[in-house]
Structures are given as structure tokens and as C-alpha cells.
N, C-alpha and C positions, 0 to 999 in steps of 0.2 A: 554291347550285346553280351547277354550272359550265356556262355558258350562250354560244353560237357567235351569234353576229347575221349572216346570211349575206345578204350585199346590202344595206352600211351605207350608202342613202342617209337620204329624208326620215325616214320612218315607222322604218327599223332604227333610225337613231340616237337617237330619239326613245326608244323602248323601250329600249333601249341605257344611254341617260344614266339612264331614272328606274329601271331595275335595278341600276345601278352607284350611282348614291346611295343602296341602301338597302343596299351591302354584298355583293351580291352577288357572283361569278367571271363577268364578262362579257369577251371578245374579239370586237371588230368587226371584220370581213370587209370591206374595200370598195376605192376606188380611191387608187393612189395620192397625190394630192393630199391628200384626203381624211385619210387613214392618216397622213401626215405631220405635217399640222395638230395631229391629235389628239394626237400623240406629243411634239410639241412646246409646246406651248398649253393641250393638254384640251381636252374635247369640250362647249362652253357651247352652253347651253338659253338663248332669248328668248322673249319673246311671255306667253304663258300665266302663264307659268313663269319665272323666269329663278337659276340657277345653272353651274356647272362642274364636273365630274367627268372623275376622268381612265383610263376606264376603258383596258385592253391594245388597239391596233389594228395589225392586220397587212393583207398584202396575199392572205395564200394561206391558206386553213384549215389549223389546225395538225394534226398526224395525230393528238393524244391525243384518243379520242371522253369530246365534254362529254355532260351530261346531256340536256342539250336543244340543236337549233337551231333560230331562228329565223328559215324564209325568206321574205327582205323584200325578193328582189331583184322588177327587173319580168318580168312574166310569160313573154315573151320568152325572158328569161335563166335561168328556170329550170332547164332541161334541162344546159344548159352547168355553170351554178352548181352541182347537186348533184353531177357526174361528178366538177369538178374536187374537191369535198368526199368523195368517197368513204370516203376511207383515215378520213375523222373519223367515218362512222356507225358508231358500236359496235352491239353484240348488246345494247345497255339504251338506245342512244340513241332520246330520241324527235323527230320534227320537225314544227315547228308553222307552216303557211302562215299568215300575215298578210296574202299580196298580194288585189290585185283580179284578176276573168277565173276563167274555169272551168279546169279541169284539174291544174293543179298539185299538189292532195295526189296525182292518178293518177301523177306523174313521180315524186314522194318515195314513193311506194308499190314503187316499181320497188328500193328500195333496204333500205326497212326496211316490218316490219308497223305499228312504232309510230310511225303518223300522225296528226296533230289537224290542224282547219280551225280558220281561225278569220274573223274578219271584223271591222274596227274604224272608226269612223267618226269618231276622231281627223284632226283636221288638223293638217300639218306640211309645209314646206318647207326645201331645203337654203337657208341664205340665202348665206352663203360656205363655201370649207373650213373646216370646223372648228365651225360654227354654224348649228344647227338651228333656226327659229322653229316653235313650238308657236303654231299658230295658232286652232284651238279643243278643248275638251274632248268628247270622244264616249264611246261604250261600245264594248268589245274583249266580244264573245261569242267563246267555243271550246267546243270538245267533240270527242272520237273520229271519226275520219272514216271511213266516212260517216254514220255512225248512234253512240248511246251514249255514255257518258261513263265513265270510270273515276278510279283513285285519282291517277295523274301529271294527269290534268287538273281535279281538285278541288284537288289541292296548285297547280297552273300558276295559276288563278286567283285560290287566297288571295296569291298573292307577289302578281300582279298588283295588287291590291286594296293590298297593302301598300305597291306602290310608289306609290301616286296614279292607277291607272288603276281607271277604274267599269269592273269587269268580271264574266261572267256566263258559267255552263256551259250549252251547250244540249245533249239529244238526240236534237236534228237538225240537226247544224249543217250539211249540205249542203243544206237547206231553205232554211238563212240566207246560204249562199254563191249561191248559183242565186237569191234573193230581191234581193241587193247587185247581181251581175252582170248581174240582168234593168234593175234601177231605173240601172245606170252605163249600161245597152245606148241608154237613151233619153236622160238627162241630157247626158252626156258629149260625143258625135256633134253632139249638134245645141248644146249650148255652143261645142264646135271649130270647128263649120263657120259658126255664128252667128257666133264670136268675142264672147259676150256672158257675163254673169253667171249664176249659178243664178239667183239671182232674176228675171231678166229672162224666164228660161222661164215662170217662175211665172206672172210679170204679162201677158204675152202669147198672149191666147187661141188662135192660131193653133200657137204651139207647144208649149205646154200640150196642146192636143190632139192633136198630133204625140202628142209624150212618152208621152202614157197610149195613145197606139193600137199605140204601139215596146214598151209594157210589157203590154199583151193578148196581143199575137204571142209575146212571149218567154214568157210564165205557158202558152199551147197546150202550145210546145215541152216544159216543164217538168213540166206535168201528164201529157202520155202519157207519160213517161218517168219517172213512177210518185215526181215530186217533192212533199213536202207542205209546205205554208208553215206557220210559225207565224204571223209576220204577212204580213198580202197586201200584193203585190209594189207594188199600186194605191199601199197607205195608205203603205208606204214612200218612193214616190217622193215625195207631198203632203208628210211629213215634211223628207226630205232637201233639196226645193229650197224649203221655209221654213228649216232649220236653216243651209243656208249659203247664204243668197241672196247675200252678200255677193264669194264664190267664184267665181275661175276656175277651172274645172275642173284636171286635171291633165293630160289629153288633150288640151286648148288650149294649157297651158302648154307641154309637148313639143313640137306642133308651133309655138310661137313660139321655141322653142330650137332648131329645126332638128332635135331627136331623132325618133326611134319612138316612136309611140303602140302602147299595149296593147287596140287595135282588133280583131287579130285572135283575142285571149283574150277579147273580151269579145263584142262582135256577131260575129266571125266563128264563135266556137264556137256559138253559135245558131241559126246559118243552119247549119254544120258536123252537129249535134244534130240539127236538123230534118229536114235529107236524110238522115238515117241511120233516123228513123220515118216519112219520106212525107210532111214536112210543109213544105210552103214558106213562105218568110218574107222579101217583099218590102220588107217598111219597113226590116229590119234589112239586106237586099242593098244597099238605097239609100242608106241612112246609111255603113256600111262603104265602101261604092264611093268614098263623095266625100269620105271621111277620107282613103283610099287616095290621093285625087289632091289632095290637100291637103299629102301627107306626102310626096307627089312634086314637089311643086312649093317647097317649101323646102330639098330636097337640092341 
């Protein structure tokens, strides 16, 4: 399969290296430092995993449309990223969101019918150019966005499968995406603004019930908007800050690099959501508000 990684940071290169080790046609999209590295070195895997492959990296999508792209950029950049990819969507290309935050299959919608969501609770970080740490194993769910599944993503999941990723078709995956982005809407914020561990939300009664009261407001929002869970957004989050208590967020991370956080793809489209059905959403205003002056206070 001839396959585009659009936005080769953590999570792209990650997919990136374990489709390119099983043979695949992959070209990574990313920066260039990044792009250099790879071209020069290969693109090595640590942590989890550890090998080298060296799959094609460029700086600009190339015009011939692959079968598939995968975008991995941050939420933010999505809009940007697919424009500057236009000339690579063909009339057979399909494109598969990977990131966090709402909206995004609606930008790749703007471009092509054949959309998948997907959602993955892999960890990975950039640790230098050229070297991705797999930092623990999760499951990559996809499926038709916003509803269904068909044949490009039964076949998208057996590669997956074949490359070492535990993966799963759902049809509902915007169930599963609005499910991740509710449980990131409370995790995430109050790791940043704590500056602490997933764990430590866990062990901390105080914001433990922050968390689950950030994840009630989001499931209102969800529900009138005619969203249905396969699992609840509740048991997800008890899952996720046992499975990485060990984790800083990525939202902490950013703002300790001075970057943008994907705040407003994730509580902003909430509160965003909610005034559009009448519904307001004050835990998610106050957590966004103090992200917001967090992310201004490292510029």
C-alpha cells in the first residue's frame, strides 16, 4: 500500500517505522530536521521496540495520490496540513485521522468523501531527530467516519495488525473519538496546570473528582448531540490514568517546550459544541482559560 504519514512527529513516525518494516510504500511528511535525519540515518525505533528502517522522508507531500494518508499532524495544523497536501488527495485516496481533539475528519471531509477516524492510545515521543521512543503498547480503533465500516478499513486494520499494532474496526468511531477527547478534556488540563503525573490524578482525591466531574460536563455536551458510546467516557478515563499513571501528558509536555497545546481541539471544541446546543460548560471554560495562561506565560 502506498501510504503518505502527514505530520511525521511522535505517533506519525511510529506508524511510519512499523509499516515500513513490514514492506510497505510509506513517505513521511515532516520537519525538516527531522526529514534529514531520516534520510541520512533511518528512522530508529526505542523503547518498546527497538529497530531501524528507512523509510522515503520529504518535507512537502509529493503530488502522486497514495492510497492512503495518515494525518498525524497536531490538531492545530490540520487545516494548514491538508491544503498544503491537496494536489496528493486522488479520487481513490482515503484519509485516516490518528490525532487527538474533535474536528479534524470535518477538515479532511472538506477534501475527500473517503474519511476514517481513528483513535490510538499508543505512546510515543520524539526523543531526537530521527528517533522515536515507543513508550507503551495500546490499541489503534478505526472505522468510517462518522458512522460504519467498510472494505479499505477491514483491509487498513489487517496491515495494522500485521505490523504489530493491536488493532480494531469500530462502527462508531466518532463515539470513540468524542469518548478519547472527553477523557483528554479532563486528564490532560489539570496534568498541565498540576504539572503532575497521570497517576497522580488518580491517587489524588481532590482531582480525581475534578476529572470525572470535566468528564460528566463533556458526556451532556456529547449526548444532546446525539453521540453514543461504546464504552463510557467514565470507565475510560479510570482505565487511562491507571494505564499510564506513569505519564506526562503531552499537553504538559508542550507547554514545557514552550509549544501550543491542543487545548482548543480538545476543551475548547466543548465548550465550542455546547454553545451551539445551549449548553454551558464551566469546568471545561476554567480548565481551557488557565491552559490559555499557562501557554502565555512560556512564550
Amino acid at each position: 500500500m502506498k501510504i503518505y504519514v502527514l505530520g511525521a512527529g511522535s505517533i506519525g513516525s511510529l506508524f511510519g517505522a512499523l509499516l515500513t518494516r513490514i514492506g510497505e510504500d510509506v513517505t513521511l511528511i515532516g520537519r525538516k530536521e527531522h526529514v534529514e535525519a531520516i534520510n541520512n540515518n533511518g528512522l530508529m525505533v526505542v523503547g518498546v521496540e527497538e529497530f531501524t528502517v528507512y523509510p522515503k522522508a520529504v518535507t512537502k507531500a509529493p503530488p502522486e495520490p497514495p492510497d492512503l494518508i495518515i494525518l498525524a499532524t497536531k490538531s492545530y495544523s490540520s487545516a494548514y496540513a491538508l491544503e498544503c497536501a491537496r494536489e496528493s488527495i486522488g479520487e481513490n485516496t482515503w484519509i485516516l485521522s490518528i490525532q487527538n481533539g474533535l474536528g479534524n475528519e470535518e477538515e479532511a471531509s472538506k477534501y475527500t468523501k473517503n474519511v476514517l477516524g481513528g483513535i490510538t492510545t499508543n505512546g510515543a515521543t520524539l526523543e531526537r531527530w530521527g528517533v522515536v521512543r515507543w513508550t507503551g503498547k495500546g490499541i489503534t480503533i478505526i472505522g468510517n467516519y462518522p458512522k460504519g465500516k467498510g472494505e479499505f478499513a477491514e483491509r487498513l486494520v489487517a496491515l495494522f495488525k500485521k505490523a504489530g499494532l493491536e488493532a480494531e474496526i469500530s462502527e462508531n468511531i466518532a463515539g470513540w473519538k468524542w469518548a478519547k477527547a472527553i477523557v483528554n478534556s479532563a486528564i490532560n488540563p489539570i496534568g498541565a496546570i498540576m504539572e503532575v503525573k497521570n497517576g497522580d490524578i488518580l491517587e489524588n482525591d481532590y482531582l480525581l473528582t475534578l476529572a470525572m466531574e470535566v468528564v460528566k460536563e463533556g458526556c451532556q455536551v456529547a449526548i444532546q448531540r446525539g453521540i453514543e458510546f461504546e464504552m463510557h467516557p467514565m470507565e475510560l478515563l479510570l482505565e487511562t490514568l491507571k494505564g499510564t499513571r506513569e505519564n506526562y501528558n503531552s499537553m504538559l509536555q508542550d507547554i514545557r517546550r514552550g509549544k501550543k497545546t491542543e487545548i482548543d481541539f480538545i476543551n475548547g471544541k466543548i465548550i465550542e459544541y455546547g454553545e451551539e446546543i445551549g449548553i454551558k460548560t464551566p469546568l471545561n471554560f476554567a480548565l481551557w482559560s488557565l491552559v490559555k495562561a499557562k501557554e502565555s506565560q512560556t512564550k
